[in-house]
PALOLUM-722295 format. One line per 2 residues: number of its first residue (from 1); for each residue y, z, x of C-alpha. Coordinates in pm, 1 decimal, always signed. Layout:
NUM) Y/Z/X | ...
//
This chain:
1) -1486.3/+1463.9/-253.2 | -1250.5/+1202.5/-103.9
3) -1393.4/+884.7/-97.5 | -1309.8/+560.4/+162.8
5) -1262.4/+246.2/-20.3 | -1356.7/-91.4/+268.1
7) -1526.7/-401.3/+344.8 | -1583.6/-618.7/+606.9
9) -1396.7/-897.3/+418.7 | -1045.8/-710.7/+463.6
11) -974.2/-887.8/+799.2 | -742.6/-1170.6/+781.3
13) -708.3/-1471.8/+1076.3 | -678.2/-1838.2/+1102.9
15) -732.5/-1933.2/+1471.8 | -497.7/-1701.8/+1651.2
17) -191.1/-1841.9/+1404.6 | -201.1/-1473.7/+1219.2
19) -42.9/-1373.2/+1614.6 | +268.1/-1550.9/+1516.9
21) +332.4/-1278.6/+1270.9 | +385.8/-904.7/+1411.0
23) +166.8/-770.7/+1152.7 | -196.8/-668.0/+1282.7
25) -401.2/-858.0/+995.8 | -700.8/-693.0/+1149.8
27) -592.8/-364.1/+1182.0 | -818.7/-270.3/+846.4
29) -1183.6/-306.2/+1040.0 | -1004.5/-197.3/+1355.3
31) -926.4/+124.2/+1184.2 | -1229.5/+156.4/+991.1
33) -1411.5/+116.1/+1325.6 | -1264.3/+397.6/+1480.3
35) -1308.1/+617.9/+1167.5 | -1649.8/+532.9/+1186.4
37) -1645.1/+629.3/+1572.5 | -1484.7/+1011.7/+1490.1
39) -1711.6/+1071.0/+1186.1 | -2066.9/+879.9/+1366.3
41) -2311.1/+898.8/+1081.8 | -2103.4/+1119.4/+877.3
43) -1912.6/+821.2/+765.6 | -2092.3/+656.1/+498.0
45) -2078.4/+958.6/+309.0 | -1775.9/+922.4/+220.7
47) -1767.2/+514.1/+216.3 | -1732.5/+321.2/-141.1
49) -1828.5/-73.6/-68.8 | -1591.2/-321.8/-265.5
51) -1836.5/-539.6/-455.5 | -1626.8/-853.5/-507.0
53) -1252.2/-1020.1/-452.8 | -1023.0/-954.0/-732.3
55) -1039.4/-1314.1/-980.4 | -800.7/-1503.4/-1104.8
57) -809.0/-1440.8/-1475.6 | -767.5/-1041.5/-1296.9
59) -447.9/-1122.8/-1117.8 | -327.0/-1341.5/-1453.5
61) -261.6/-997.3/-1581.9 | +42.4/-917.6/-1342.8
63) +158.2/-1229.5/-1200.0 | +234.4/-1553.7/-1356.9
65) +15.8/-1883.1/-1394.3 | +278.2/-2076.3/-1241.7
67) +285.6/-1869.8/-890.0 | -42.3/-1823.2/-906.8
69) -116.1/-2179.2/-858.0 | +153.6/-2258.2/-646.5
71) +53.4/-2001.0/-363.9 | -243.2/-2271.0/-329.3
73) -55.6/-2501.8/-125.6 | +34.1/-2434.1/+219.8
75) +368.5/-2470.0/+164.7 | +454.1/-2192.3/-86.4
77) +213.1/-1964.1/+80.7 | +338.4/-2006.5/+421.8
79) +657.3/-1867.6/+260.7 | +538.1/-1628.3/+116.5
81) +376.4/-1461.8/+472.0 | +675.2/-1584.5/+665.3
83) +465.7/-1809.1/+883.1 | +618.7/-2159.1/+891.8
85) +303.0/-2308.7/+1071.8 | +97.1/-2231.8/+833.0
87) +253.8/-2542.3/+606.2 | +62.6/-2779.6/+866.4
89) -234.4/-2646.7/+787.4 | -487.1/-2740.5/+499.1
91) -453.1/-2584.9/+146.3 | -864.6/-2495.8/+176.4
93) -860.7/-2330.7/+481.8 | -598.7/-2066.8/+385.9
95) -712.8/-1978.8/+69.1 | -1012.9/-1902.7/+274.4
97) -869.8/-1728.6/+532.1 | -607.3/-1577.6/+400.0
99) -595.6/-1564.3/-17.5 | -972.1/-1451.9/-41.6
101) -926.7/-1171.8/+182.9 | -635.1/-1033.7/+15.8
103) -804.7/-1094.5/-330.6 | -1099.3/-821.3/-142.5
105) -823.2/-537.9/-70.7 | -641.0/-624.7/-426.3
107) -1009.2/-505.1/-539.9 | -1036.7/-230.9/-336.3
109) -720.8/-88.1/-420.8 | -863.2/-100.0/-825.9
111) -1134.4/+23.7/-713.4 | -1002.1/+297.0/-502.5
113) -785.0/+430.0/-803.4 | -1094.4/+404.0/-1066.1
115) -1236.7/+648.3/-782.1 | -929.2/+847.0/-709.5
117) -944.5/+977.1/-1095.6 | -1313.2/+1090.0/-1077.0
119) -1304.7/+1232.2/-717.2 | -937.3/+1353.0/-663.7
121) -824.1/+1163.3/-379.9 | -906.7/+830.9/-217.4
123) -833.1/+594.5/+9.3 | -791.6/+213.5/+43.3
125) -818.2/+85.8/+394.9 | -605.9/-219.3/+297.7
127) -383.2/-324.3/+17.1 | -30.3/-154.5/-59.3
129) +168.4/-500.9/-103.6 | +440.7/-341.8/-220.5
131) +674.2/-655.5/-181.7 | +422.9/-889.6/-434.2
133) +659.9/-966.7/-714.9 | +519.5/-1096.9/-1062.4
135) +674.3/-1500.2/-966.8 | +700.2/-1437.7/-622.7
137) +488.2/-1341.1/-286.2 | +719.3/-1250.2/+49.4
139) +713.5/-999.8/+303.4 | +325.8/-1061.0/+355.7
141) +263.7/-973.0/+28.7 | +94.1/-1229.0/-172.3
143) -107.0/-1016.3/-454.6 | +47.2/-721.5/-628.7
145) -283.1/-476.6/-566.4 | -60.1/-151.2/-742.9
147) +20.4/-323.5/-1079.3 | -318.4/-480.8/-1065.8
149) -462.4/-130.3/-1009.1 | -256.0/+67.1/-1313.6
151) -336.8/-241.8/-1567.7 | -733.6/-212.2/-1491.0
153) -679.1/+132.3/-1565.6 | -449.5/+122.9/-1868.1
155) -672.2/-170.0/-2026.4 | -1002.8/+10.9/-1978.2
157) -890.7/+395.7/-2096.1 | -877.6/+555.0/-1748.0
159) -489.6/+564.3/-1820.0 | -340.2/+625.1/-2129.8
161) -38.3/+380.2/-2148.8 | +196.4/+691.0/-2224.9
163) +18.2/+884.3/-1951.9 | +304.8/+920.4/-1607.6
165) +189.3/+763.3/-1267.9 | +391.2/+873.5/-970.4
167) +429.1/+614.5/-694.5 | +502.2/+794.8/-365.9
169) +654.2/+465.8/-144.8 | +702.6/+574.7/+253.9
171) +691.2/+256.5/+426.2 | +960.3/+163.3/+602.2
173) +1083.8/-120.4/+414.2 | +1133.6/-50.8/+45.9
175) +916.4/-193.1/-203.9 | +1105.5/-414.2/-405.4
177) +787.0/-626.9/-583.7 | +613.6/-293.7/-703.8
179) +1010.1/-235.0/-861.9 | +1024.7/-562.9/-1046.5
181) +647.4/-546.0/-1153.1 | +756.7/-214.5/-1326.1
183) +1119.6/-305.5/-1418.5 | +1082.4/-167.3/-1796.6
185) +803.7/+90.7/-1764.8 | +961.4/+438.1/-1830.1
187) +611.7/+615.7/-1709.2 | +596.2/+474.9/-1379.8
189) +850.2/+712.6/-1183.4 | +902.5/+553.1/-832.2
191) +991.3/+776.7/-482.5 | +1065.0/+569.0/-244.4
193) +1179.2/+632.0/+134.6 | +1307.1/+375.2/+303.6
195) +1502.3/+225.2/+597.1 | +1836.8/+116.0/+423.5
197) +1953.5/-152.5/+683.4 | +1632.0/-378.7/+678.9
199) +1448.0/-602.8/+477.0 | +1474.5/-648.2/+150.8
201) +1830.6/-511.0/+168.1 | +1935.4/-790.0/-62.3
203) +1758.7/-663.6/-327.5 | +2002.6/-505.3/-538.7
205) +1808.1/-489.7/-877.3 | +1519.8/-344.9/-721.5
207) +1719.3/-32.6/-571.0 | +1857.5/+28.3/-891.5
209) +1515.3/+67.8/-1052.3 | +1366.3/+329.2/-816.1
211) +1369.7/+684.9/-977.4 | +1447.3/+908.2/-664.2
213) +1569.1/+699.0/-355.2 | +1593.1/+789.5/-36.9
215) +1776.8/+560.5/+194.3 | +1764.6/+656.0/+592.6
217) +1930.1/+497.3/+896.6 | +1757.5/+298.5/+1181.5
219) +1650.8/+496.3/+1443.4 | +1589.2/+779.1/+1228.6
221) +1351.3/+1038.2/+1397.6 | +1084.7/+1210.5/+1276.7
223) +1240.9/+1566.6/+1273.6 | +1518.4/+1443.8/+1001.7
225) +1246.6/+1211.2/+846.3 | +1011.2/+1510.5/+741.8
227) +1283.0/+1736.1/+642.8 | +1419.7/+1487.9/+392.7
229) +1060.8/+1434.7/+278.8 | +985.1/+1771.6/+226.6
231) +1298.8/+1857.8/+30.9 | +1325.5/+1550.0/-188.6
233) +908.2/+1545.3/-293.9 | +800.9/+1869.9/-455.9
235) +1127.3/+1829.4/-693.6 | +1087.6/+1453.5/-755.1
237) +684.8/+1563.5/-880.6 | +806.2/+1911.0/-1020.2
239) +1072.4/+1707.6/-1218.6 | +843.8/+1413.9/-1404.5
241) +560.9/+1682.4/-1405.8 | +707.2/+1898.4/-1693.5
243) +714.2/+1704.1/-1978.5 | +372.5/+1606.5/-1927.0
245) +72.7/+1599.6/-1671.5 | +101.7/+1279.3/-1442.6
247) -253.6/+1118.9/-1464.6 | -225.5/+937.8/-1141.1
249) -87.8/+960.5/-809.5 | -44.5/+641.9/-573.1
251) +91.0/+672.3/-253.4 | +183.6/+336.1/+17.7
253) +170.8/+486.4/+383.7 | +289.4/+248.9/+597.6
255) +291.2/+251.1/+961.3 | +589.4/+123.1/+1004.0
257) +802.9/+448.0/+1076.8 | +619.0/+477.8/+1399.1
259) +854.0/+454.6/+1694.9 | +680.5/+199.4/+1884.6
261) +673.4/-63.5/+1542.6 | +841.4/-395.7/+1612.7
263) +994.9/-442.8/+1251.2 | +1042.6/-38.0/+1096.2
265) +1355.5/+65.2/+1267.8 | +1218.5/+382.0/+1252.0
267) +1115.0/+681.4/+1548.3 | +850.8/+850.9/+1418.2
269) +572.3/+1011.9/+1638.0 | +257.5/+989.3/+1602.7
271) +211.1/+1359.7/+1497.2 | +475.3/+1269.9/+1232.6
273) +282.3/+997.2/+1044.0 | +36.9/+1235.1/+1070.6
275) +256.4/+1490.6/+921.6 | +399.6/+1298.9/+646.2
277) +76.6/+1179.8/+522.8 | -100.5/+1562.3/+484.2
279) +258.3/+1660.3/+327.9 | +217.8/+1413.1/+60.8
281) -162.0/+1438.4/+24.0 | -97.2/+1781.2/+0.9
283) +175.5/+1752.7/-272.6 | -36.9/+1550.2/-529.2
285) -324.8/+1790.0/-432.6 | -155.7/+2168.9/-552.1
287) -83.1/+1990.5/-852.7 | -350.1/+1849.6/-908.8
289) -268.5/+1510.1/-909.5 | -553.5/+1216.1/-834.4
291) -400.6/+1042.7/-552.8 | -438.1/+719.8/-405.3
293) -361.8/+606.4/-81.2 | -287.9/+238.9/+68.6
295) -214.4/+110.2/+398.0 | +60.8/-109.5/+322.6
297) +311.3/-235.6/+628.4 | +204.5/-165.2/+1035.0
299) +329.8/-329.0/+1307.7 | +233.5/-209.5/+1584.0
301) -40.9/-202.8/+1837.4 | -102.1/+170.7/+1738.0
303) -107.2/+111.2/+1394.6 | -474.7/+106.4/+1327.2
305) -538.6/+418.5/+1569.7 | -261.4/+615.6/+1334.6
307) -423.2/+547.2/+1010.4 | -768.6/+617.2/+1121.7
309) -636.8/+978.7/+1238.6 | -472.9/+1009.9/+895.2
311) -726.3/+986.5/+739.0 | -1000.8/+1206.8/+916.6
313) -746.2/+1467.8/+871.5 | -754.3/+1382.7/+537.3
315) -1136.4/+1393.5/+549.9 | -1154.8/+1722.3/+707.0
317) -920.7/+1900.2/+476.1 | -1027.2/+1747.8/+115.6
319) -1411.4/+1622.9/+178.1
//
């Protein structure tokens, strides 16, 4: 049965600042609200709690000391979440606001893969900071929640370290930090669909490591969108599925295709993020592939609304 990975403590804001920033910090208990509002009672039957934030000597095992301790000054964190402002404010406050929160979805998404592998598919209604580098945090992306996620499950059995992991990236911007936490791993195979003329187009090193990428243009619509998707997926999981079963399947849905999103570049409808995410569900699923899913990048006002439809499809056709 699919299972719903939240908590309350997924909500990120400091005073208003967070508005600065066109990314809907609070779009996880927005969504999970109106989840909760389709299913009524129904919903807590598929709900898994997150009992605590992910710790420090956790996140030790895919980041560095160094960063780790730097992102506790405003400074270096305000960098890292592209919010100049937040320099001005006390070191205290944000890694209240802002670091513990994160440190509750970098949980969930652990969590929500531990579950994935005993139920078949799950769902993390945060996480997916695909842009978290080992040194580094940009691009909103402090914690990286994916390599965090694969170590738990490596270090504790779930995973064989030889076992494959396919990781199914369809945000709109491409996720360079899950590329350099993985740089040298031959059984992580990356997919990753992207919009080649935005952020982090710089990132040369990163392209070069993704295992089947798919580069589209701004303003790319839906109709091309899908039919890329659906020609390019079943032979990138056909292809890394024959030499041996993959043992996990994580998948970063961003929002940020949808037409109306401030930073995407993208014109997706609504029924097509709706589309794409039953496509891919549905590709990990006849194969029999656990699968994970994160929320990753959104930035629009329909952002929430779009992942809460996802998944009570999702709900409807796997519960």
């Amino acid at each position: 049965m699919i299972a719903i990975v939240y908590s309350r403590h997924y909500d990120i804001s400091f005073f208003g600042i967070e508005r600065l920033h066109p990314f809907d910090s609070r779009k996880y208990g927005r969504a999970w609200r109106e989840l909760r509002k389709q299913l009524g009672s129904n919903a807590s039957k598929y709900l898994v709690t997150v009992d605590r934030p992910a710790t420090f000597g956790e996140l030790l095992q895919v980041h560095t000391a160094g960063y780790l301790i730097s992102i506790r000054q405003s400074k270096a964190l305000a960098a890292a979440l592209e919010l100049p402002p937040l320099r001005r404010l006390p070191s205290w406050l944000l890694r209240w606001r802002v670091l513990r929160p994160m440190r509750w979805a970098v949980r969930g998404t652990v969590l929500a893969a531990k579950t994935a592998l005993e139920r078949g598919v799950a769902v993390n209604m945060s996480g997916g900071y695909h842009h978290a580098k080992p040194n580094r945090g940009e691009g909103f992306c402090v914690y990286s929640d994916i390599a965090l996620a694969v170590q738990q499950l490596r270090l504790e059995g779930r995973i064989r370290g030889s076992q494959r992991i396919a990781y199914v990236d369809c945000d709109a911007h491409q996720g360079n930090g899950v590329c350099h936490q993985f740089l040298h791993d031959k059984v992580f195979f990356i997919f990753d669909m992207f919009n080649e003329e935005i952020y982090p187009v710089y990132d040369v090193a990163a392209r070069q490591r993704i295992d089947c990428r798919l580069p589209v243009p701004s303003r790319c619509t839906g109709t091309e969108y899908l039919s890329i998707l659906r020609k390019s997926l079943p032979g990138f999981l056909d292809s890394i599925s024959r030499a041996q079963p993959v043992a996990l399947g994580i998948y970063n849905a961003g929002t940020d295709v949808f037409v109306g999103d401030q930073l995407g570049g993208m014109c997706l409808t609504a029924d097509d993020v709706l589309e794409r995410d039953l496509f891919v569900a549905e590709q990990f699923r006849e194969r029999e592939i656990p699968m994970v899913m994160l929320l990753s990048g959104g930035y629009s006002k329909m952002s929430y609304q779009l992942i809460a439809n996802s998944v009570r499809q999702l709900i409807e056709r796997y519960a």
